[in-house]
C-alpha positions as a Python dict, from the first residue, in 0.01 Angstrom:
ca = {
    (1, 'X'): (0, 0, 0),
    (2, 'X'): (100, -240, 247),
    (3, 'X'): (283, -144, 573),
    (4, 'X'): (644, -215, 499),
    (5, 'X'): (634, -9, 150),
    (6, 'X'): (439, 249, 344),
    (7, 'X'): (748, 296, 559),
    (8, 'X'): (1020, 264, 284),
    (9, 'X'): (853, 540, 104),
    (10, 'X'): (765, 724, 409),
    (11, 'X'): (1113, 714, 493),
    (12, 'X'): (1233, 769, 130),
    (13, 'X'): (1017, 1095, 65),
    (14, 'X'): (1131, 1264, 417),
    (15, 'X'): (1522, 1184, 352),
    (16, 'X'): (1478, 1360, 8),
    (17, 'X'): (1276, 1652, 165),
    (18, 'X'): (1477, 1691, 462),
    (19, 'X'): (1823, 1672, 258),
    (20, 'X'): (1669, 1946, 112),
    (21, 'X'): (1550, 2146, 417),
    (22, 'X'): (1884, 2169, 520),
    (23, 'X'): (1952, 2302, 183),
    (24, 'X'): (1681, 2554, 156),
    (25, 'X'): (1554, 2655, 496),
    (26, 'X'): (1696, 2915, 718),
    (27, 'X'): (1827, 2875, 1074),
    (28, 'X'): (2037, 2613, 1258),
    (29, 'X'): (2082, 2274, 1158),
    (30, 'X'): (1910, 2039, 1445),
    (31, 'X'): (1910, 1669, 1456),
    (32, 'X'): (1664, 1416, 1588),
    (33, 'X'): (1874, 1129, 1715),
    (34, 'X'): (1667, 786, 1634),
    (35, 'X'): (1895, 558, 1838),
    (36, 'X'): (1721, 212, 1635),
    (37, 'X'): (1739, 123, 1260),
    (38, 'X'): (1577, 250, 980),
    (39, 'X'): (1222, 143, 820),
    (40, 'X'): (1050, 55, 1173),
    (41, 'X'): (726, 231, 1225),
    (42, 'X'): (946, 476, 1488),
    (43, 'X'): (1182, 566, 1231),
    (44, 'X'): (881, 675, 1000),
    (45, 'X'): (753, 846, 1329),
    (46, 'X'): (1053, 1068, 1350),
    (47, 'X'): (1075, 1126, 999),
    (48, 'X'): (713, 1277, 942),
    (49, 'X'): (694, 1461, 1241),
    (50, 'X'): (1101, 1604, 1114),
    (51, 'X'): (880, 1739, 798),
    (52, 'X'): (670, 1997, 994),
    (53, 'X'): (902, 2098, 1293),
    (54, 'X'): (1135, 2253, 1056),
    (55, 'X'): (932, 2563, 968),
    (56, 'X'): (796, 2554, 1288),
    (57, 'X'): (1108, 2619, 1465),
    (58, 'X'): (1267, 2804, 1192),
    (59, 'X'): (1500, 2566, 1133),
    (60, 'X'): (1650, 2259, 887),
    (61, 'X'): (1541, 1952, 1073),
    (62, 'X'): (1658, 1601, 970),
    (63, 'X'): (1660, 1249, 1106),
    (64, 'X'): (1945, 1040, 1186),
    (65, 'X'): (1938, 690, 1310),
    (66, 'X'): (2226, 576, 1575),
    (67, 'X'): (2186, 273, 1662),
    (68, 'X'): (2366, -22, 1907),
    (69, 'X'): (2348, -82, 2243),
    (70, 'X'): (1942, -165, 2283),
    (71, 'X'): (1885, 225, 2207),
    (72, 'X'): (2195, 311, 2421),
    (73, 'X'): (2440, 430, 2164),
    (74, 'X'): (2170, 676, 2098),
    (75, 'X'): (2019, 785, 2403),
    (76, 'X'): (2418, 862, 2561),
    (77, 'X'): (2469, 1053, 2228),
    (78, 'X'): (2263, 1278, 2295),
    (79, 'X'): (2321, 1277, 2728),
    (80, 'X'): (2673, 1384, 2611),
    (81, 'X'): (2493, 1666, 2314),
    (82, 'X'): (2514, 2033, 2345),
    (83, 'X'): (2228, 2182, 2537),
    (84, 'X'): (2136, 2451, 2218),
    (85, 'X'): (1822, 2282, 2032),
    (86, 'X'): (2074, 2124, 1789),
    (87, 'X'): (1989, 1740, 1932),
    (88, 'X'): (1683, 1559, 1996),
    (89, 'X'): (1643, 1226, 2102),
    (90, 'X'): (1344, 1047, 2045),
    (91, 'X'): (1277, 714, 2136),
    (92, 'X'): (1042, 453, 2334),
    (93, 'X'): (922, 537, 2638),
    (94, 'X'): (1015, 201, 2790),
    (95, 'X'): (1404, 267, 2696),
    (96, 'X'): (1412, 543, 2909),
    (97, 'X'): (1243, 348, 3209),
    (98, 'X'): (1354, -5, 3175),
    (99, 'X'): (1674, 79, 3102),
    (100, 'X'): (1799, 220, 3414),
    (101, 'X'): (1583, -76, 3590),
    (102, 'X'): (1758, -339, 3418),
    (103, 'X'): (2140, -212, 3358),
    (104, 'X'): (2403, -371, 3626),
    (105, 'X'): (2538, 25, 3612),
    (106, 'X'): (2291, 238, 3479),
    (107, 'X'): (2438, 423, 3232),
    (108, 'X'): (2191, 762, 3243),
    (109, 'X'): (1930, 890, 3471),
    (110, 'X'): (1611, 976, 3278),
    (111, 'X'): (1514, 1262, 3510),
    (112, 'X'): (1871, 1414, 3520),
    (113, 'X'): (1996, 1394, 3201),
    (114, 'X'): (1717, 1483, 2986),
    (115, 'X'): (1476, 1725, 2928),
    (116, 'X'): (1149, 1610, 2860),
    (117, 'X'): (922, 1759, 2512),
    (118, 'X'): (648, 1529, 2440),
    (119, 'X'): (466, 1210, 2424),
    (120, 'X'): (394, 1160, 2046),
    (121, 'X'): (260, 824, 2005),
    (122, 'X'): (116, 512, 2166),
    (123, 'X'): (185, 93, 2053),
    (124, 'X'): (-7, -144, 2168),
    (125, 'X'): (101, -541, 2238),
    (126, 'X'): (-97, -867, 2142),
    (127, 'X'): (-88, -1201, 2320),
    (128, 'X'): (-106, -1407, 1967),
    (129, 'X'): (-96, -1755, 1935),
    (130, 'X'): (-55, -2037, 1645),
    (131, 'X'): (-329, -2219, 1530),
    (132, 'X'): (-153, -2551, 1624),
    (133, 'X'): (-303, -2492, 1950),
    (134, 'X'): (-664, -2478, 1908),
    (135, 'X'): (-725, -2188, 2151),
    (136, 'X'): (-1013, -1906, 1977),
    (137, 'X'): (-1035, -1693, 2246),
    (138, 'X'): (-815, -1595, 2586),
    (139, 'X'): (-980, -1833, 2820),
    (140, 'X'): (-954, -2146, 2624),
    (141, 'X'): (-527, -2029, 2551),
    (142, 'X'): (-524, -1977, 2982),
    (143, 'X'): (-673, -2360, 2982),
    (144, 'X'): (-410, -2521, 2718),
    (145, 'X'): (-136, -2333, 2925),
    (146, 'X'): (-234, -2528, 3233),
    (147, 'X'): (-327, -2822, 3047),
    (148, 'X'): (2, -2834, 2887),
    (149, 'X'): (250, -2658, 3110),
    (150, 'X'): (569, -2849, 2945),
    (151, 'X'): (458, -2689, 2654),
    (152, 'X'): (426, -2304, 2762),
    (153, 'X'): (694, -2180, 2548),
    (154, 'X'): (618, -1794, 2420),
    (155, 'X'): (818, -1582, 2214),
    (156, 'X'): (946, -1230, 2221),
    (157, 'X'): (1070, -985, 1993),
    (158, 'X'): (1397, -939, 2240),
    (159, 'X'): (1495, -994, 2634),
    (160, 'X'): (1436, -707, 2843),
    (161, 'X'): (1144, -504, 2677),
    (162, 'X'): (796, -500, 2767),
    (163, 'X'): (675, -801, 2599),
    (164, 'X'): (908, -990, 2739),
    (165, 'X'): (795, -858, 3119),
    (166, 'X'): (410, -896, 3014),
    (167, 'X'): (521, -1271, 3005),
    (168, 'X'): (692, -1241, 3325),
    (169, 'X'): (365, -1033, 3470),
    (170, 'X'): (152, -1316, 3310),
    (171, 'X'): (307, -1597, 3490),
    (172, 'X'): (289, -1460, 3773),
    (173, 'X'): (-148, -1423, 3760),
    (174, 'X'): (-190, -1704, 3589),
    (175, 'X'): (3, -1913, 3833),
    (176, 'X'): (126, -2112, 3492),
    (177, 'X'): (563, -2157, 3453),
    (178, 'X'): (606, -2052, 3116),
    (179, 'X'): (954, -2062, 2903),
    (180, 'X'): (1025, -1795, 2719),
    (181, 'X'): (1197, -1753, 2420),
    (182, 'X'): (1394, -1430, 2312),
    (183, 'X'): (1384, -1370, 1925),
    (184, 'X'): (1551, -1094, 1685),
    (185, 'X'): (1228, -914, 1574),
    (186, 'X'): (905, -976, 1566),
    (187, 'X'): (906, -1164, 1206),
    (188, 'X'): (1068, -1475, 1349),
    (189, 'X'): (815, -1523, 1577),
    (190, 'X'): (523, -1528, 1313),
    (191, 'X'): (695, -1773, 1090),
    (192, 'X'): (751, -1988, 1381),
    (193, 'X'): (393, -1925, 1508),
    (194, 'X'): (246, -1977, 1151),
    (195, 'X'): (461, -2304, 1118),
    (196, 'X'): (335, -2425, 1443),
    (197, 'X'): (689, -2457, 1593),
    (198, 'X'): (606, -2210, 1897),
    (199, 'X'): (262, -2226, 2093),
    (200, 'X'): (236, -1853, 2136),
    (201, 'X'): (383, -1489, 2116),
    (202, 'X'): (371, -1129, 2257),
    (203, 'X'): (467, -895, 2097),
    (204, 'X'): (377, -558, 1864),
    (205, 'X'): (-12, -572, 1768),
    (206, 'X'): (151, -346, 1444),
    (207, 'X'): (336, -670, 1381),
    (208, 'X'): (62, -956, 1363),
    (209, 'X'): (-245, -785, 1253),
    (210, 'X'): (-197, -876, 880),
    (211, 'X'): (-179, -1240, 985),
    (212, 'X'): (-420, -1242, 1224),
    (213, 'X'): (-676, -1085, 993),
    (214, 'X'): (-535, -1364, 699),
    (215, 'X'): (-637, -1658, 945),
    (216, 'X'): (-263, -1781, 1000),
    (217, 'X'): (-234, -1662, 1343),
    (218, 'X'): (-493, -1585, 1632),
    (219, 'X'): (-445, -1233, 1855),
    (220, 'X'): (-638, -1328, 2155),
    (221, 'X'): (-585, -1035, 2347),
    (222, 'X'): (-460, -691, 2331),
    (223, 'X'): (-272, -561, 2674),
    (224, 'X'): (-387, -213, 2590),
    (225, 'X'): (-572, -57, 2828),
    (226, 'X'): (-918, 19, 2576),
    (227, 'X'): (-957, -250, 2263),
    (228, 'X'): (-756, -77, 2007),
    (229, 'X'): (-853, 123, 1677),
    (230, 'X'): (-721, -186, 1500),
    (231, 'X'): (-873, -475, 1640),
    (232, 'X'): (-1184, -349, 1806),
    (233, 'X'): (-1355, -702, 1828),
    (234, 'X'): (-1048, -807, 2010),
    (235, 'X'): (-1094, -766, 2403),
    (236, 'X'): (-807, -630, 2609),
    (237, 'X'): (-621, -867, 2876),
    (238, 'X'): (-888, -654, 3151),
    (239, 'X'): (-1151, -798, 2951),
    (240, 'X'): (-1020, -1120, 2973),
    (241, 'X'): (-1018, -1118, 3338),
    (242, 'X'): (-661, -1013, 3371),
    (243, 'X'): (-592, -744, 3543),
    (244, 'X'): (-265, -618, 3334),
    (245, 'X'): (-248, -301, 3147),
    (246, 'X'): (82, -232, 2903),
    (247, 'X'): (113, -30, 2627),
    (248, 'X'): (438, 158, 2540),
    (249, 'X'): (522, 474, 2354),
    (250, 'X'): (720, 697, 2160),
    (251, 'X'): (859, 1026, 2382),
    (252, 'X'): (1097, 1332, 2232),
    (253, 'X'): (1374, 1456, 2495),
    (254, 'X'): (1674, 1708, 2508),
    (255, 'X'): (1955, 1695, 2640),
    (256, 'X'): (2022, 1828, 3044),
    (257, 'X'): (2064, 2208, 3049),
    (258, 'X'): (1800, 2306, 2751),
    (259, 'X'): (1601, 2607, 2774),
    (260, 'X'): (1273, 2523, 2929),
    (261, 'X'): (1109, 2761, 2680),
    (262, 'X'): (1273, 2581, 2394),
    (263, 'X'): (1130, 2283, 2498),
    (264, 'X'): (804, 2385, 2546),
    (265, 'X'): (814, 2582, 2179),
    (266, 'X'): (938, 2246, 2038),
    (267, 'X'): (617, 2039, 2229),
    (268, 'X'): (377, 2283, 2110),
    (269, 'X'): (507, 2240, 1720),
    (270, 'X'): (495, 1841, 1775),
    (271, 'X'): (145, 1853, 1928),
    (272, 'X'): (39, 2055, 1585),
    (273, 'X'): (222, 1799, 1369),
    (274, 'X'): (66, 1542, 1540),
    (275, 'X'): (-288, 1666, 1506),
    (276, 'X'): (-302, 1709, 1121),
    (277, 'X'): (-522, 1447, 954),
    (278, 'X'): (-261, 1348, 728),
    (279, 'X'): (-23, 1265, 994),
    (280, 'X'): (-272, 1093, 1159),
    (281, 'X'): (-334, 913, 868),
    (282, 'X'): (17, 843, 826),
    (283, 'X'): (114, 706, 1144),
    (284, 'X'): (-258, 517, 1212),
    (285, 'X'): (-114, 325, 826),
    (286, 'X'): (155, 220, 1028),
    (287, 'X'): (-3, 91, 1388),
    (288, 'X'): (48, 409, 1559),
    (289, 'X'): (-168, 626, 1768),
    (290, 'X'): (-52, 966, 1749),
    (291, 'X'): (-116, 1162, 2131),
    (292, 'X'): (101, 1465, 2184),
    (293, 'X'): (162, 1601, 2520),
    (294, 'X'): (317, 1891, 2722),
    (295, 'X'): (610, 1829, 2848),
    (296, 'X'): (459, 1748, 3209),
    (297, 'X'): (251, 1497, 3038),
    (298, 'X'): (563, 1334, 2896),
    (299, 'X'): (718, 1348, 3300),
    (300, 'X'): (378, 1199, 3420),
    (301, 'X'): (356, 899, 3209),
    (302, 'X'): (725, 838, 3295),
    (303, 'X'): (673, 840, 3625),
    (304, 'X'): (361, 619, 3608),
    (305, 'X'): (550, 340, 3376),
    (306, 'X'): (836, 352, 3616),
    (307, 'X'): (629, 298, 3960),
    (308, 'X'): (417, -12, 3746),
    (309, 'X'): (692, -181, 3594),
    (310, 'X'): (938, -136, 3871),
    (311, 'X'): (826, -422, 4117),
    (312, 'X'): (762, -612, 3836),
    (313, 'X'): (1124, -621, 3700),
    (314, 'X'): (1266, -635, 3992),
    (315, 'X'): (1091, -940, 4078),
    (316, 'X'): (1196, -1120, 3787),
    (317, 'X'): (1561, -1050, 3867),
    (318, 'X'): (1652, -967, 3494),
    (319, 'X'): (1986, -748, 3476),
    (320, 'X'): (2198, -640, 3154),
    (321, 'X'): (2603, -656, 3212),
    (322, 'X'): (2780, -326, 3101),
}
């Protein structure tokens, strides 16, 4: 089965059994606030790990996606949600850290306004470029770039997320201007890769891999920190003699004022969800690494994302308007 019907029916089978959790189980109703669309490999995340909280927790757990705002219609739901285990946000980690970086007027302090549960999955990003360009491997890409520096136009699946501040990071070591090119998705910028019509892309490795594998496109590098479980004859950017580690994540927060103990029953039942072998299996289908963390683990990788990325933004100068 490929990927996308993967998640449709992922998504499919855990609407029809959480519909009837609600119906069937005892305890409170609590929702997990998904603040992007359905069908992404995020919304799939929520919805599997939704399957095996529930009895957990004693309780009907279902999924609901709120979306707008880059995340924020979401994330402020749930800022503004009742402090009784009856709302969950989960989300990526980078939301919760660029964000605040990036808004004129930040519109919620991480560290204030939530509570933090768990890290429950890791992404990785690819530097991918068309075949147009003749590079096979990350040093002969870094020698078109300053062989053709009119031409350094990359693509990214939106402004203001981490691919497109690898780009920024990237210009900055390789001493190469580059344009960049803000897209809606990731699919846009494999059909204009494939067609030849942009030199390069970063973006999700989740995304390319099928068309890397077919020949169309070329991933020749992965910014992860080890080669990933996908690609492992791809080497990272640190093996390509750039010093530039990103991944991002998927993280599970309440809201300000949750019990402590609540939070650390409701880690503890995500850490055993992740580490079945069938939700393993699951989310590894989809380009996902399931981790699973304490709560402090969730707080430490935080913290570490915000002190990288930090200068780096800044630097660039990027800022949303409210």
């Amino acid at each position: 089965m490929d990927r996308r019907n993967f998640i449709a029916g992922c998504a499919a089978l855990s609407l029809t059994a959480t519909a009837g959790d609600v119906l069937s189980q005892a305890g409170p109703l609590t929702r997990i606030i998904f603040p992007f669309a359905a069908g992404g490999g995020g919304d799939a995340l929520c919805r599997v790990v939704a399957q095996y909280l529930g009895p957990s927790l004693d309780r009907s757990v279902i999924v609901e996606n709120r979306t707008g705002g880059d995340g924020l219609i979401g994330i402020k739901s749930v800022k503004g949600a009742a402090p009784d285990g009856s709302t969950i946000l989960v989300t990526t980690g980078p939301t919760m850290y660029l964000l605040p970086m990036t808004e004129v007027t930040p519109s919620f302090d991480t560290a204030r306004d939530f509570v933090p549960v768990s890290l429950l999955a890791r992404f990785e990003f690819a530097v991918v470029a068309s075949p147009a360009i003749g590079a096979v491997d990350f040093k002969q890409f870094v020698a078109w770039l300053k062989a053709n520096p009119d031409k350094a136009t990359f693509g990214v699946p939106s402004s203001g997320t981490i691919p497109h501040f690898i780009g920024s990071k990237l210009e900055q070591v390789l001493g190469t201007p580059m344009t960049r090119v803000a897209y809606r998705g990731s699919a846009p910028i494999v059909n204009d890769l494939l067609g030849g019509h942009l030199p390069f892309g970063i973006t999700t490795v989740a995304d390319v891999t099928a068309q890397h594998r077919a020949g169309g496109v070329r991933i020749l590098a992965v910014t992860s920190a080890v080669r990933s479980p996908f690609l492992p004859d791809v080497p990272t950017l640190k093996d390509s003699g750039v010093d530039l580690v990103a991944d991002a994540w998927y993280g599970m927060w309440l809201p300000a004022g949750s019990s402590p103990e609540f939070a650390r029953q409701l880690s503890a039942a995500a850490v055993a969800a992740l580490a079945k072998p069938e939700v393993k299996e699951k989310l590894l289908a989809i380009g996902l690494i399931p981790v699973g963390t304490t709560p402090e683990g969730l707080t430490a990788e935080l913290a570490a994302n915000t002190a990288f990325w930090q200068p780096i933004v800044k630097a660039t100068g990027y800022k949303i308007t409210n």
